[in-house]
MMTF fields as JSON, N, C-alpha, C and O atoms, coordinates in Angstrom:
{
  "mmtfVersion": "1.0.0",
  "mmtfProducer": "UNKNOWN",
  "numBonds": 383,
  "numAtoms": 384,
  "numGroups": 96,
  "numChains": 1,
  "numModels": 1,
  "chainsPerModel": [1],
  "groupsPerChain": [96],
  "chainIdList": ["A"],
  "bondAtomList": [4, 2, 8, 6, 12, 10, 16, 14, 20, 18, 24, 22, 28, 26, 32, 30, 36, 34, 40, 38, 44, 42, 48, 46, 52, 50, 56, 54, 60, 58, 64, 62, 68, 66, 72, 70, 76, 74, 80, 78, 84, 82, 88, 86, 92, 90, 96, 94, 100, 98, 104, 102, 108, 106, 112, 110, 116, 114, 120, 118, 124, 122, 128, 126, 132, 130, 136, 134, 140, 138, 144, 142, 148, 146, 152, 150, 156, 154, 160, 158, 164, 162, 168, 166, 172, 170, 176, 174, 180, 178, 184, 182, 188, 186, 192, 190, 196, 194, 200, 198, 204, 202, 208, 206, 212, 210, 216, 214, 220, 218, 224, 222, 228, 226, 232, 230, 236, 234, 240, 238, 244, 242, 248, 246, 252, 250, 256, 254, 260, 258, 264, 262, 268, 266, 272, 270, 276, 274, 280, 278, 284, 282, 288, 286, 292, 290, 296, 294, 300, 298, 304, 302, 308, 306, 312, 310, 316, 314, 320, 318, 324, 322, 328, 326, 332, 330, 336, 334, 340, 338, 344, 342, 348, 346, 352, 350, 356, 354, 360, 358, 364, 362, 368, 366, 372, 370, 376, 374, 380, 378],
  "bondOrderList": [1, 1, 1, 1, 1, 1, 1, 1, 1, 1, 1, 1, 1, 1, 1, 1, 1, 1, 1, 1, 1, 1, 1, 1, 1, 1, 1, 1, 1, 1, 1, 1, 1, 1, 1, 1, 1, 1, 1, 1, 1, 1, 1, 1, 1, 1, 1, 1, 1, 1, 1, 1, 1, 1, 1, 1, 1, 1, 1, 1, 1, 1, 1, 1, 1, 1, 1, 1, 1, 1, 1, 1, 1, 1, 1, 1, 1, 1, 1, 1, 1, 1, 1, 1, 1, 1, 1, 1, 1, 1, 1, 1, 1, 1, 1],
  "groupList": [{"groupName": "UNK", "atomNameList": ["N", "CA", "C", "O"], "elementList": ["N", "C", "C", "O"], "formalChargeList": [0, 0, 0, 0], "bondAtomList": [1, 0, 2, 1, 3, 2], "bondOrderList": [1, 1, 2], "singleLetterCode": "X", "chemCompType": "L-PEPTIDE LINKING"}],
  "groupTypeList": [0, 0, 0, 0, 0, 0, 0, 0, 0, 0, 0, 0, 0, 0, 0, 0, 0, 0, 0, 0, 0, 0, 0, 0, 0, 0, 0, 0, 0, 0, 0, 0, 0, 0, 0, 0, 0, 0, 0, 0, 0, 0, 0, 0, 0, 0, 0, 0, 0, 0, 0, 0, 0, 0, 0, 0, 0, 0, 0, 0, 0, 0, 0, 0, 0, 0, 0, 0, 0, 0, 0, 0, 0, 0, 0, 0, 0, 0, 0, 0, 0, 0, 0, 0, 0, 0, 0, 0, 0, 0, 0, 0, 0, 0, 0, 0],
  "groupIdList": [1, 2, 3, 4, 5, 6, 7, 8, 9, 10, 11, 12, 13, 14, 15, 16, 17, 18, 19, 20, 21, 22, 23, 24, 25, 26, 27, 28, 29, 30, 31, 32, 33, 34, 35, 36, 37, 38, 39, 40, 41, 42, 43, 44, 45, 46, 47, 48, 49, 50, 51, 52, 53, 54, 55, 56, 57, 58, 59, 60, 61, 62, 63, 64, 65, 66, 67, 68, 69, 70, 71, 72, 73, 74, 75, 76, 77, 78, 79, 80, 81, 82, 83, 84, 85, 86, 87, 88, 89, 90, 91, 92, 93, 94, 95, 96],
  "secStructList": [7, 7, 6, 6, 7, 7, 7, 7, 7, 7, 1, 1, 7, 1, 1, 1, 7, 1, 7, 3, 3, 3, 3, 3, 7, 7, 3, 3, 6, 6, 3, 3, 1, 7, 7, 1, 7, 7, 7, 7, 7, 7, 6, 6, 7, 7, 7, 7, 7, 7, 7, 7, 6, 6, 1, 1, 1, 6, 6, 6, 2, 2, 2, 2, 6, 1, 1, 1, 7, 7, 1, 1, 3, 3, 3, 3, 3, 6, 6, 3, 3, 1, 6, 6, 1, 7, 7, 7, 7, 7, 7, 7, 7, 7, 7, 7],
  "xCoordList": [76.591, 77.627, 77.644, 77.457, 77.923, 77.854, 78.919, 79.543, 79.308, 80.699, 81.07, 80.345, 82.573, 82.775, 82.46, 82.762, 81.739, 81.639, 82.408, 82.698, 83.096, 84.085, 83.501, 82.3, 84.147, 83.565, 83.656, 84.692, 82.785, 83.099, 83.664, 83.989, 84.412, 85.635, 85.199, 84.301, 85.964, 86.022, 87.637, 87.648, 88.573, 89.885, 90.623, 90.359, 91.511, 92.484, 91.377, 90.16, 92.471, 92.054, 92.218, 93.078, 90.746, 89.92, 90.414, 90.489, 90.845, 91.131, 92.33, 92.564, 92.934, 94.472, 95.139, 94.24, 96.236, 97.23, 96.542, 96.319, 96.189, 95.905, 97.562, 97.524, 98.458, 99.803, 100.523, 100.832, 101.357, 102.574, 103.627, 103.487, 104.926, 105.665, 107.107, 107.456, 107.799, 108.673, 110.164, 110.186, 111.06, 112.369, 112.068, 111.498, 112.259, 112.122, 113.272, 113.816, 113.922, 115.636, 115.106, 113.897, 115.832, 115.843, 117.436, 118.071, 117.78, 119.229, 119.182, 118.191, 120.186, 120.531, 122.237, 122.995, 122.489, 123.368, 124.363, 124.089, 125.194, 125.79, 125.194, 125.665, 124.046, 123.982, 122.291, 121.699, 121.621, 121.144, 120.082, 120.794, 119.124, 117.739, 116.972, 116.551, 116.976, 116.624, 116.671, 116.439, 117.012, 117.302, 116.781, 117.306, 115.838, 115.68, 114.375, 113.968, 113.602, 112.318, 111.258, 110.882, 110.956, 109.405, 108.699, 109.219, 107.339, 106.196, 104.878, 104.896, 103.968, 102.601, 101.691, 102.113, 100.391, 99.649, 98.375, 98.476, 97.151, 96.722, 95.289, 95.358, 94.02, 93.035, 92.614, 92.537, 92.41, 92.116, 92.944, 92.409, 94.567, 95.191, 95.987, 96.182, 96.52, 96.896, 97.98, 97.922, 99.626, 100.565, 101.287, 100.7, 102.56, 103.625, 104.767, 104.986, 105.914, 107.14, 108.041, 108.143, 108.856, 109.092, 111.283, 111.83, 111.827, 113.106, 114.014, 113.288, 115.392, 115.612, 115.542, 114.639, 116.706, 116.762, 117.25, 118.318, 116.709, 117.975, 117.696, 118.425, 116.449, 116.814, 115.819, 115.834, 115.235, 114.853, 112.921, 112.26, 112.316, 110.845, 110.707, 110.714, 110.629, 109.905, 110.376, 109.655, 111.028, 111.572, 110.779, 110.391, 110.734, 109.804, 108.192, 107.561, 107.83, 106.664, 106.417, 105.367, 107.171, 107.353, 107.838, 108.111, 107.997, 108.16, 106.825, 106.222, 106.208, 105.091, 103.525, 102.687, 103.66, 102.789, 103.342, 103.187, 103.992, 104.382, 105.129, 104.973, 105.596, 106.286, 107.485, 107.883, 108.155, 109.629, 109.53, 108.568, 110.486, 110.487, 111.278, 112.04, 111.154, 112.043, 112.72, 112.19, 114.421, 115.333, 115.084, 115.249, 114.562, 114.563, 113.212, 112.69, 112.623, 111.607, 110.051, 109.702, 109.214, 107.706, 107.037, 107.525, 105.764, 104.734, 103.664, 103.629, 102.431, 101.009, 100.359, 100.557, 99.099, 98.242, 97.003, 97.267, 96.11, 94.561, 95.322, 94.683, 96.296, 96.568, 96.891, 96.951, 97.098, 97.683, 98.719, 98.975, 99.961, 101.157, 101.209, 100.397, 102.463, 102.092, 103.382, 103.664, 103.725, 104.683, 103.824, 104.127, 102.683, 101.806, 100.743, 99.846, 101.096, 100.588, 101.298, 102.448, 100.516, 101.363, 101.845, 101.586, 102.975, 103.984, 103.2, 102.79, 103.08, 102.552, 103.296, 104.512, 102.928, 104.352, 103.792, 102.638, 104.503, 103.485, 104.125, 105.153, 103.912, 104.299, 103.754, 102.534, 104.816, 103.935, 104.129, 105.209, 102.152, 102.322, 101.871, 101.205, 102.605, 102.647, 101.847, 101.894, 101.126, 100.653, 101.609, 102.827, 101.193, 102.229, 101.257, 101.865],
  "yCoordList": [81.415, 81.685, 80.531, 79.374, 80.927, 79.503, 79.672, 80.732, 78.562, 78.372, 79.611, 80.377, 79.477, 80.924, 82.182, 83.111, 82.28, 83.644, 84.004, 83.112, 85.366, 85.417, 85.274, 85.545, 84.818, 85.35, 87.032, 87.689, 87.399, 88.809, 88.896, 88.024, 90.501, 90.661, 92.212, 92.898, 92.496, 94.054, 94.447, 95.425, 94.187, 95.465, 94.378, 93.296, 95.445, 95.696, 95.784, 95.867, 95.72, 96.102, 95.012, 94.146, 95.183, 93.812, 93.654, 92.576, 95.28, 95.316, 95.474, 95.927, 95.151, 94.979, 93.494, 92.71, 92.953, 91.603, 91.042, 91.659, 89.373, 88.801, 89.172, 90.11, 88.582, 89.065, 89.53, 89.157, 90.829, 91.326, 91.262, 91.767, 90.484, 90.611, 91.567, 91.189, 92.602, 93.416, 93.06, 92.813, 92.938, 92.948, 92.469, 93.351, 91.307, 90.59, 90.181, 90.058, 89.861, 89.113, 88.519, 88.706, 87.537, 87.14, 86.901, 86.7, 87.03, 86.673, 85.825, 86.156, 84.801, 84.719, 85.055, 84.47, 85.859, 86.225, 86.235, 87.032, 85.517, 85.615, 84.863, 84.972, 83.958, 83.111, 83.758, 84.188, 83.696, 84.413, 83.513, 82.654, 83.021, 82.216, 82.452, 81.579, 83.647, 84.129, 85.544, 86.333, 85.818, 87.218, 88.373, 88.431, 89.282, 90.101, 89.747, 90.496, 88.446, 87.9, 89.316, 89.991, 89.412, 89.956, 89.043, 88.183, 89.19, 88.785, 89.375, 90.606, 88.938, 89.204, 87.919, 87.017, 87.92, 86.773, 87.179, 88.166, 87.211, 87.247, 86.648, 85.688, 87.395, 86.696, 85.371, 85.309, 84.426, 83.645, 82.87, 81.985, 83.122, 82.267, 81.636, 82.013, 80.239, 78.917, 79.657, 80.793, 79.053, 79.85, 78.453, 77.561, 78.646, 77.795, 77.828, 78.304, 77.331, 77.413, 76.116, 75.102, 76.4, 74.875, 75.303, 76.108, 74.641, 75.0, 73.732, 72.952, 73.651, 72.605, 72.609, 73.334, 71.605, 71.773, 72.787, 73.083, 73.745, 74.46, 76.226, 77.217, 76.019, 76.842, 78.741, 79.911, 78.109, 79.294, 79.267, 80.305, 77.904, 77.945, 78.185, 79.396, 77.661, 77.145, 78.526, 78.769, 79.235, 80.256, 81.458, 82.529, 81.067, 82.09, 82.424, 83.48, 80.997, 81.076, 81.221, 81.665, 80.925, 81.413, 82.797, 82.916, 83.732, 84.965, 85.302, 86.026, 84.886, 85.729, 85.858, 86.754, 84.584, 84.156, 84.708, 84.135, 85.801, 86.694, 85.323, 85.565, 84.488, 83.331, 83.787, 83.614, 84.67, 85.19, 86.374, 86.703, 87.521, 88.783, 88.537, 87.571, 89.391, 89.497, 90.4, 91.232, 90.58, 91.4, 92.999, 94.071, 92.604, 93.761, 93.343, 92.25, 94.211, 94.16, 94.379, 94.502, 94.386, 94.759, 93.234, 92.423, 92.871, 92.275, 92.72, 93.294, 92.281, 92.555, 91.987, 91.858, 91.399, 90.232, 91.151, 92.349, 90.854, 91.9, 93.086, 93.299, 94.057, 95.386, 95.626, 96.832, 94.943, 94.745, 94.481, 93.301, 95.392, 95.307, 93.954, 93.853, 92.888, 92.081, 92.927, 92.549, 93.729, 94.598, 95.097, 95.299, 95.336, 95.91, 95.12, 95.595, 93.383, 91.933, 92.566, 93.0, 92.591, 92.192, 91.212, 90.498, 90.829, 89.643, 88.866, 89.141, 87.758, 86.203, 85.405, 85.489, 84.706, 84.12, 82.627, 82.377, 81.652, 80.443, 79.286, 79.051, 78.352, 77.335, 76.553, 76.563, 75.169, 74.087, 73.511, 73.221, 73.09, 72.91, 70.899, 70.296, 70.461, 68.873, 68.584, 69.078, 67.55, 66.727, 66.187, 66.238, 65.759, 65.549, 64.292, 63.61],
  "zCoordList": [193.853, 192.888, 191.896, 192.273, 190.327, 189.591, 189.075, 189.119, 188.462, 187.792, 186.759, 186.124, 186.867, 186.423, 186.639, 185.89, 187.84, 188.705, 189.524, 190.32, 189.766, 190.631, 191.905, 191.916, 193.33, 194.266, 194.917, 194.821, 195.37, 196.035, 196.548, 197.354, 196.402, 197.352, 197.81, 197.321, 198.723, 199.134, 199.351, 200.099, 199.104, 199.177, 197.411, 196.884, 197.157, 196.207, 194.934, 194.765, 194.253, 192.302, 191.995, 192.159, 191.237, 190.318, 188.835, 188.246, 188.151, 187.11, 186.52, 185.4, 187.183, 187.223, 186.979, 186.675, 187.01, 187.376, 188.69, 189.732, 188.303, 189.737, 190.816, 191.612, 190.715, 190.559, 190.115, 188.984, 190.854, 189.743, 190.783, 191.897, 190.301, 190.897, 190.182, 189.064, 190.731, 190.501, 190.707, 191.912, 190.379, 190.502, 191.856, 192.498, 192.568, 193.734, 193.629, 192.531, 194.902, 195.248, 196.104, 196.239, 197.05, 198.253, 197.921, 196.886, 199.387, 199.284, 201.058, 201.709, 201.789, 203.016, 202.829, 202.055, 203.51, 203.624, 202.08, 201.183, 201.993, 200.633, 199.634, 198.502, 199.86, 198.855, 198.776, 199.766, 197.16, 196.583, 196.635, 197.154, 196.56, 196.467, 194.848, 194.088, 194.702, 193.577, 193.496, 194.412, 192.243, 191.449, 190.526, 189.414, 190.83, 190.125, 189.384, 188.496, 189.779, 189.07, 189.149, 190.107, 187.529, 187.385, 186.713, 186.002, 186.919, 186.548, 186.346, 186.346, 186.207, 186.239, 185.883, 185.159, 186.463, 186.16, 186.009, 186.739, 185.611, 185.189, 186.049, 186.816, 185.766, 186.655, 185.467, 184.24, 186.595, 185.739, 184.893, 184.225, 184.787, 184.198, 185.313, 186.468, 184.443, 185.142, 185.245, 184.774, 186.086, 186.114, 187.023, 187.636, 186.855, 187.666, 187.311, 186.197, 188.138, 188.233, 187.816, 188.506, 186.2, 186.195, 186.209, 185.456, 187.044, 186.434, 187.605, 188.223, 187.785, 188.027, 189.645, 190.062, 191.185, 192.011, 192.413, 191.878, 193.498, 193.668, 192.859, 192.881, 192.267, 191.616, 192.419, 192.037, 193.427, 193.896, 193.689, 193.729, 193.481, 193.097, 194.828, 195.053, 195.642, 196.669, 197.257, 198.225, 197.118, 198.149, 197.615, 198.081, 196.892, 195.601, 196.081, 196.122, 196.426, 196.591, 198.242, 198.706, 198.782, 200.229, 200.561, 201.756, 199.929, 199.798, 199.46, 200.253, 198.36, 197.864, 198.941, 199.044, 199.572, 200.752, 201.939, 203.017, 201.833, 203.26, 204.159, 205.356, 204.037, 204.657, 205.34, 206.492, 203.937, 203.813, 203.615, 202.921, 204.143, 203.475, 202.404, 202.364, 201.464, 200.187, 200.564, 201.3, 200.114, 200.028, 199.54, 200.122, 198.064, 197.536, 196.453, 196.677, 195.255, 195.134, 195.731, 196.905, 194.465, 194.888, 194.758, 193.971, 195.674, 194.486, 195.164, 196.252, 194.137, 195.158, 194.387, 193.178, 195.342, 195.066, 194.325, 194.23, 193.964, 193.202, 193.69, 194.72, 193.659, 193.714, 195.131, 195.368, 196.055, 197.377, 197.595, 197.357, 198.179, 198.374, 199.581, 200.501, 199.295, 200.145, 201.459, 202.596, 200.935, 202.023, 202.904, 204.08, 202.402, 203.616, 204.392, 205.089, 204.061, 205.035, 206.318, 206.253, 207.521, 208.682, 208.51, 207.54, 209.743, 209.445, 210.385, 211.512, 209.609, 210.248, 211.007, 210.835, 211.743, 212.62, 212.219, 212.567, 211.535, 211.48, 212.05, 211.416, 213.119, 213.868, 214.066, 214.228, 214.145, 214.073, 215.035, 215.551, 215.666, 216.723, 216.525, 215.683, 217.707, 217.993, 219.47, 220.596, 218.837, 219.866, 221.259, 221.086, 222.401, 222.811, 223.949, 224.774]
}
């Protein structure tokens, strides 16, 4: 593979949004994480989250990485619902 070649893949859509994310919420109980975010990104473009503490980046991105379920909303990665990731269980394990 040389620079600027994609690598091969076999599942989702190539010709589509690297990401699209849809009216996404997360909420814990009464308090809201974030609200109603859409997006899309683009293959190949740079992309990030700039806004203050507090404001819902990190939860954001821990939702989109199947980390977190989201409340309400769609997204999907190359055309892959991440609703349809099995759920990961991820733990950290210590030396002892």
């Amino acid at each position: 593979m040389s620079v600027g070649e994609e690598a091969p893949t076999t599942d989702g859509d190539h010709t589509g949004p690297a990401l699209s994310v849809v009216h996404l919420s997360k909420r814990f109980g009464a308090r809201t994480a974030f609200d109603d975010v859409s997006f899309e990104v683009r293959r190949g473009e740079v992309f990030g989250f700039l806004g203050p503490n507090g404001a819902g980046k990190t939860t954001t991105v821990r939702t989109l990485s199947t980390l977190i379920a989201p409340t309400s909303g769609t997204a999907t990665v190359a055309g892959i619902s991440l609703t349809w990731v099995p759920q990961i269980s991820v733990r950290l394990v210590t030396e002892k």
